[in-house]
C-alpha positions in Angstrom: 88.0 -73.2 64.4 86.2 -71.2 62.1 86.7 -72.4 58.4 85.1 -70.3 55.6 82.9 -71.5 52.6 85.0 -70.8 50.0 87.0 -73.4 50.9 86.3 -76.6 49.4 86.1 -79.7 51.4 88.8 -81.7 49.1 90.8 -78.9 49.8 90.3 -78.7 53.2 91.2 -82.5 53.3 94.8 -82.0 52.0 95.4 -79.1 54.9 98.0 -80.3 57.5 97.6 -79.9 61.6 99.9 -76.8 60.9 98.1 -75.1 58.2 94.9 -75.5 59.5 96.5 -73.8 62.6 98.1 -71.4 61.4 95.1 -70.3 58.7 92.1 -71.1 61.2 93.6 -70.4 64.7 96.2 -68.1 64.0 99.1 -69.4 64.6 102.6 -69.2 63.6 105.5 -71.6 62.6 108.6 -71.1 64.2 111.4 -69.1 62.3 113.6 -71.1 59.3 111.2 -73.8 59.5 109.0 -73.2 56.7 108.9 -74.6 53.4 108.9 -71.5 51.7 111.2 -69.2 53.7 114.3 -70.0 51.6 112.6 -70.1 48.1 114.2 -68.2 45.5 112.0 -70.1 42.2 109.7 -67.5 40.2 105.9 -68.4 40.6 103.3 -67.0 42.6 102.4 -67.6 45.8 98.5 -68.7 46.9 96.4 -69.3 50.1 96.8 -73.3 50.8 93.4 -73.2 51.8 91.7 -71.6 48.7 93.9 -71.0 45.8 93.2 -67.1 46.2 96.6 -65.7 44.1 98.6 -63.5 47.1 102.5 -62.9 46.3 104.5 -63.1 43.3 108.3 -64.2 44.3 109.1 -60.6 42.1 108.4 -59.0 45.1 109.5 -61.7 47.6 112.9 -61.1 49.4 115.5 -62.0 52.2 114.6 -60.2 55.1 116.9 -62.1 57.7 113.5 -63.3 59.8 113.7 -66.9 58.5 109.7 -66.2 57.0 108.9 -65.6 53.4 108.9 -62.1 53.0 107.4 -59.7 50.2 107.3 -55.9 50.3 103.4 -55.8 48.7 100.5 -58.6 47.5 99.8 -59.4 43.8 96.9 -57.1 44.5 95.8 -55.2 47.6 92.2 -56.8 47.2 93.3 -60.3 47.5 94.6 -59.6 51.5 92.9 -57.6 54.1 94.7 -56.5 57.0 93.5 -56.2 60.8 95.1 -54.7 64.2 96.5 -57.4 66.0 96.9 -56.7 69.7 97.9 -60.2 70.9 101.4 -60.9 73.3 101.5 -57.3 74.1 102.5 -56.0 70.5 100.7 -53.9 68.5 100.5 -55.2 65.0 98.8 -55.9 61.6 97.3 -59.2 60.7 97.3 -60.2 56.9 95.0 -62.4 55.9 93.8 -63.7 52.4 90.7 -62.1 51.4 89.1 -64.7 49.8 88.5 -67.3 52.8 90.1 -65.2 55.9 93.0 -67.4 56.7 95.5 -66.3 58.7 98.3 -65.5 56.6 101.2 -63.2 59.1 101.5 -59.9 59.7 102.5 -56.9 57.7 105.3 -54.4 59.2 106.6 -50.9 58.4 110.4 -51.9 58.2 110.4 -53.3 54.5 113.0 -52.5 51.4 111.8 -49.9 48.3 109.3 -49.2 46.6 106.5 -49.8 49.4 108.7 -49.8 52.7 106.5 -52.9 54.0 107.0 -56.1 54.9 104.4 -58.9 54.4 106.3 -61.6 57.1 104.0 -64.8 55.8 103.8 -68.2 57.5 104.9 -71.2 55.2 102.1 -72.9 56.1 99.4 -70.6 55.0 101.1 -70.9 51.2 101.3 -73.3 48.1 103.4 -72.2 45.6 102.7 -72.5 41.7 106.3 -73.0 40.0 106.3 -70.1 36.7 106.4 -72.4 33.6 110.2 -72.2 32.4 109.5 -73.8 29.5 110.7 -71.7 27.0 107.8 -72.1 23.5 109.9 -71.8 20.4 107.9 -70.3 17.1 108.5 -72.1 14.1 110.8 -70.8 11.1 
């Protein structure tokens, strides 16, 4: 298991079996079991194991996989992207720039504007509610 430095050890504490599988060994979570897959709350989306800012729920959507999905990162430089030629497919790894975790994999089949679709494991995420909290000036 190869764990990067820019990941804190408190942090790395808090990491479950699964995320530290899925981020460090590249694993996967099986389909509609994630934590996230069914979110529909406005926040953004970060690495669980460094906080590195990677999907904003205004690009998330519903793409019938039972994964979060999001048709492009809050900024291309917070992911890098590999070929992934594991279980006979040919894909594209995402992974968070930052500290190199595993994050999913990044397909062609996605809705407007890009055409992509980042399919993300739960387990690679923490999510940071958007403040609802509506600030009223005074009269």
């Amino acid at each position: 298991m190869k764990i990067s430095p820019n990941i804190n050890s408190q942090k790395m504490v808090t990491l479950t079996a699964q995320q530290k599988h899925v981020l460090f060994e590249k694993g996967t979570e099986a389909a509609f079991t994630g934590k996230y897959w069914d979110n529909h709350d406005a926040g953004m989306y970060v690495c669980a194991a460094c906080d590195n800012e990677l999907f904003s729920s205004d690009t998330k959507f519903d793409s019938g996989t039972g994964w979060p999905s999001f048709y492009a990162p809050v900024a291309k430089e917070n992911v890098m992207m590999d070929s992934d030629t594991t279980y006979g497919m040919i894909r594209t790894e995402v992974m968070c720039n930052r500290c190199g975790g595993h994050l999913g994999h990044v397909f062609d089949d996605g809705p407007k504007p890009t055409g992509q679709r980042f399919c993300i494991n739960s387990a690679s995420l923490d999510f940071k509610k958007k403040d609802t909290q509506v600030i009223k000036s005074s009269p």
